[in-house]
C-alpha positions as CSV (number, residue, x, y, z in Angstrom):
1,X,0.0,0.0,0.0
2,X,2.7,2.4,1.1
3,X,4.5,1.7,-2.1
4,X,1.4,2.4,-4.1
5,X,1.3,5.8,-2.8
6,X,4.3,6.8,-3.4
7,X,4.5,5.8,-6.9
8,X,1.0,8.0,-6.9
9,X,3.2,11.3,-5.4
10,X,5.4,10.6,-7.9
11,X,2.8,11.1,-11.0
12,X,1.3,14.2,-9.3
13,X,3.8,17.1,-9.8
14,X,3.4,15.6,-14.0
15,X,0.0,15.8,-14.0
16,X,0.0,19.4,-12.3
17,X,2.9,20.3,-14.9
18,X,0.8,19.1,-17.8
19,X,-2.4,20.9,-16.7
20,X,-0.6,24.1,-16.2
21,X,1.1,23.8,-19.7
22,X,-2.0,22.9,-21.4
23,X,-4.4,26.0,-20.1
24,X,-0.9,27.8,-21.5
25,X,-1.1,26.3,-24.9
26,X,-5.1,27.1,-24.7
27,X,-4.1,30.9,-23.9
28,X,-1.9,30.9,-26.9
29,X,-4.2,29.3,-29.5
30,X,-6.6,31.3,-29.4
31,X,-4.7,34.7,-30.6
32,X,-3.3,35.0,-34.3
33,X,-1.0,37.2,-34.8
34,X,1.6,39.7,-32.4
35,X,1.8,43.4,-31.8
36,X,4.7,45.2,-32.5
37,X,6.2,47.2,-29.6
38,X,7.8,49.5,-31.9
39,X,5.3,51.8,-33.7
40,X,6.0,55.6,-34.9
41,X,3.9,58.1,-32.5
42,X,3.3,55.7,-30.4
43,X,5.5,54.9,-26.9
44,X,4.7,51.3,-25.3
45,X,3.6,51.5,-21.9
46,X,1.8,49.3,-19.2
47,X,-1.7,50.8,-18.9
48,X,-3.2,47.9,-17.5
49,X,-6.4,49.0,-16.9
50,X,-6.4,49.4,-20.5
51,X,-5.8,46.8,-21.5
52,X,-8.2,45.1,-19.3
53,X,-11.1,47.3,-21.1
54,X,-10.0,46.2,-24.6
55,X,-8.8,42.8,-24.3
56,X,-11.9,40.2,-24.9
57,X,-12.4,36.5,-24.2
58,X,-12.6,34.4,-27.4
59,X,-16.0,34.9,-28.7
60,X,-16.8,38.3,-27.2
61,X,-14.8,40.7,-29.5
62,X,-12.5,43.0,-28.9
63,X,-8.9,42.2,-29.1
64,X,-6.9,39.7,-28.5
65,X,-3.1,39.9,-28.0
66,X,-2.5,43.5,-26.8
67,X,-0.2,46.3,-26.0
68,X,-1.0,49.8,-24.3
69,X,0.7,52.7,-25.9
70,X,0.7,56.6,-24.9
71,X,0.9,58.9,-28.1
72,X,4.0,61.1,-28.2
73,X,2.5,62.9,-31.2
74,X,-0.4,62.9,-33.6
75,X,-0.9,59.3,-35.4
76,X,-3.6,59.0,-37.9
77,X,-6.2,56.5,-37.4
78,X,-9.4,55.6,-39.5
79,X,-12.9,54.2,-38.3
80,X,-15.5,52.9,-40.8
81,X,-19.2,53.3,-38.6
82,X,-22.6,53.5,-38.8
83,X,-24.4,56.5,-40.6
84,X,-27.6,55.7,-39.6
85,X,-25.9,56.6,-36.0
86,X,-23.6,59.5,-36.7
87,X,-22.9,59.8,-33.0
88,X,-20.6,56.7,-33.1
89,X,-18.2,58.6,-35.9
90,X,-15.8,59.4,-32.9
91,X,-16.4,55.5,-31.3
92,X,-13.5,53.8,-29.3
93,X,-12.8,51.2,-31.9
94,X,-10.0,52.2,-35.2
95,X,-7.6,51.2,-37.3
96,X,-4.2,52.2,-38.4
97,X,-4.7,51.7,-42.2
98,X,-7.4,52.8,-44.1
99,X,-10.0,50.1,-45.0
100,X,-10.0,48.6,-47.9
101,X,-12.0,45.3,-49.7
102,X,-15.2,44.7,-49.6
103,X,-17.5,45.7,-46.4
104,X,-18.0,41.7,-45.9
105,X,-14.2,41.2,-46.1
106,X,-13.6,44.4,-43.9
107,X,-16.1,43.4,-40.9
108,X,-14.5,39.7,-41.1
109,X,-10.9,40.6,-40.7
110,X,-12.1,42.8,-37.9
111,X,-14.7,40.8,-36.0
112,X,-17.5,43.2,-36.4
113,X,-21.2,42.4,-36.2
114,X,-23.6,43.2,-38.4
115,X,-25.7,44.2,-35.7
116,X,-23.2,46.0,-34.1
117,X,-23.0,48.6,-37.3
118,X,-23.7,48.7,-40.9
119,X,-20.1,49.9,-41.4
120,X,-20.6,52.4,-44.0
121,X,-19.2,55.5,-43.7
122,X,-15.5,56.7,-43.6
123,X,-14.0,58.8,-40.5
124,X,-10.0,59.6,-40.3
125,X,-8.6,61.5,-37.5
126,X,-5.5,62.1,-35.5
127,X,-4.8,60.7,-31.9
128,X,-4.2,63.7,-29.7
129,X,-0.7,63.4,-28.5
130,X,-0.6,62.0,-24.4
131,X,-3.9,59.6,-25.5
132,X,-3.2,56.6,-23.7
133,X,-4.3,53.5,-26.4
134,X,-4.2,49.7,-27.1
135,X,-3.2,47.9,-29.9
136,X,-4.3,44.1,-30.3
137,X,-4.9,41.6,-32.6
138,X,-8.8,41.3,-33.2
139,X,-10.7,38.3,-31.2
140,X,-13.1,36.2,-32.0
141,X,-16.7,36.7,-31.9
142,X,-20.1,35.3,-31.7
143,X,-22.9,37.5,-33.4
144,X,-26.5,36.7,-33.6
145,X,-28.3,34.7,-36.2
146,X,-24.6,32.0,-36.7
147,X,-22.7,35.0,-37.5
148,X,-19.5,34.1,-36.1
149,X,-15.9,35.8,-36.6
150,X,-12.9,33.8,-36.0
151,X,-9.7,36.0,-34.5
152,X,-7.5,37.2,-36.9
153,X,-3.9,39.0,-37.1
154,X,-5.8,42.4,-38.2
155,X,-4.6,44.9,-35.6
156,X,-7.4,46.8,-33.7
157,X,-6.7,50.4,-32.3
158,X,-9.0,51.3,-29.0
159,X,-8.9,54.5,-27.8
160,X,-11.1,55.1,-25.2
161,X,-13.7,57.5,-26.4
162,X,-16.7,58.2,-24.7
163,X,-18.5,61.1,-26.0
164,X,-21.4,61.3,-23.5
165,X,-18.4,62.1,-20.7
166,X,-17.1,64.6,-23.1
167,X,-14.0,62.6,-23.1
168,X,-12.7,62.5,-27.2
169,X,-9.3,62.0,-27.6
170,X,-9.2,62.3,-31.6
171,X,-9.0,65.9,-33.5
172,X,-8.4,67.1,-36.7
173,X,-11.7,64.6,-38.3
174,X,-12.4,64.3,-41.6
175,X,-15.6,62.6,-43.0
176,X,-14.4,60.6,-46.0
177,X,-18.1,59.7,-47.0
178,X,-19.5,56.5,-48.1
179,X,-17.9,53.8,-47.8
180,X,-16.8,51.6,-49.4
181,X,-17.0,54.6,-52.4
182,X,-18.7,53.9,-55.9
């Protein structure tokens, strides 16, 4: 019996080792793509709480592997939103390149439900310099009605916008229109 039981202990620091390297492995599937530390206006920084409001579990949205940034001057970001709610032009959610493709192709790479917004019309604006920000590689999501996004590598820009606070940390916005044009 006594042998037994020690041949037991011996398994159990293996099995604890396995388990902890699998939920690691898990954590890692599920993002595609990396983040850059390195990107012109941008400083990297360690705004957690940031982080925290950005990041998303796999099938919620939002993004996936992140990094928190401060801008050190003005970087020039693009939003594609909903017209038929004009009030989401200065939303928390950009990109760094303008959009491009099809509006199917567009709300795929970037795990955005048609619910969500019709995606149709073109903002571009500058980050004000000091904005704190995330970049992140866009997660997964689960719409309504089987829509479903897988992550992807597309990098996501949150800046925390809230325009009922009064808190906008974009300037210099120009409506590009329609999108996408003709």
């Amino acid at each position: 019996m006594l042998m037994k039981l020690k041949k037991a202990l011996y398994f159990v620091p293996l099995v604890l080792l396995t388990a902890c390297s699998h939920v690691g492995v898990q954590q890692a599937d599920y993002c595609v793509g990396t983040v850059h530390s390195s990107v012109a206006g941008l400083r990297a920084d360690s705004g957690d709480k940031l982080l925290q409001q950005a990041k998303g579990l796999p099938g919620k949205g939002g993004v996936c592997a992140a990094q928190a940034f401060v801008a050190v001057e003005p970087v020039t970001v693009y939003r594609l939103y909903d017209s038929s709610r004009p009030w989401t032009a200065q939303g928390a959610w950009w990109s760094m390149n303008r959009p491009s493709g099809t509006r199917e192709s567009y709300r795929a790479q970037n795990a955005i439900c048609k619910e969500w917004s019709q995606i149709d019309r073109l903002v571009v604006c500058k980050i004000k310099p000091h904005t704190e920000l995330v970049l992140g590689t866009t997660q997964s999501v689960t719409c309504s009605e089987n829509e479903t996004y897988p992550a992807t590598g597309d990098i996501q820009v949150y800046i925390p916008n809230n325009a009922r606070e009064n808190k906008i940390y974009v300037e210099d916005c120009e409506d590009q229109g329609v999108w996408p044009a003709g």
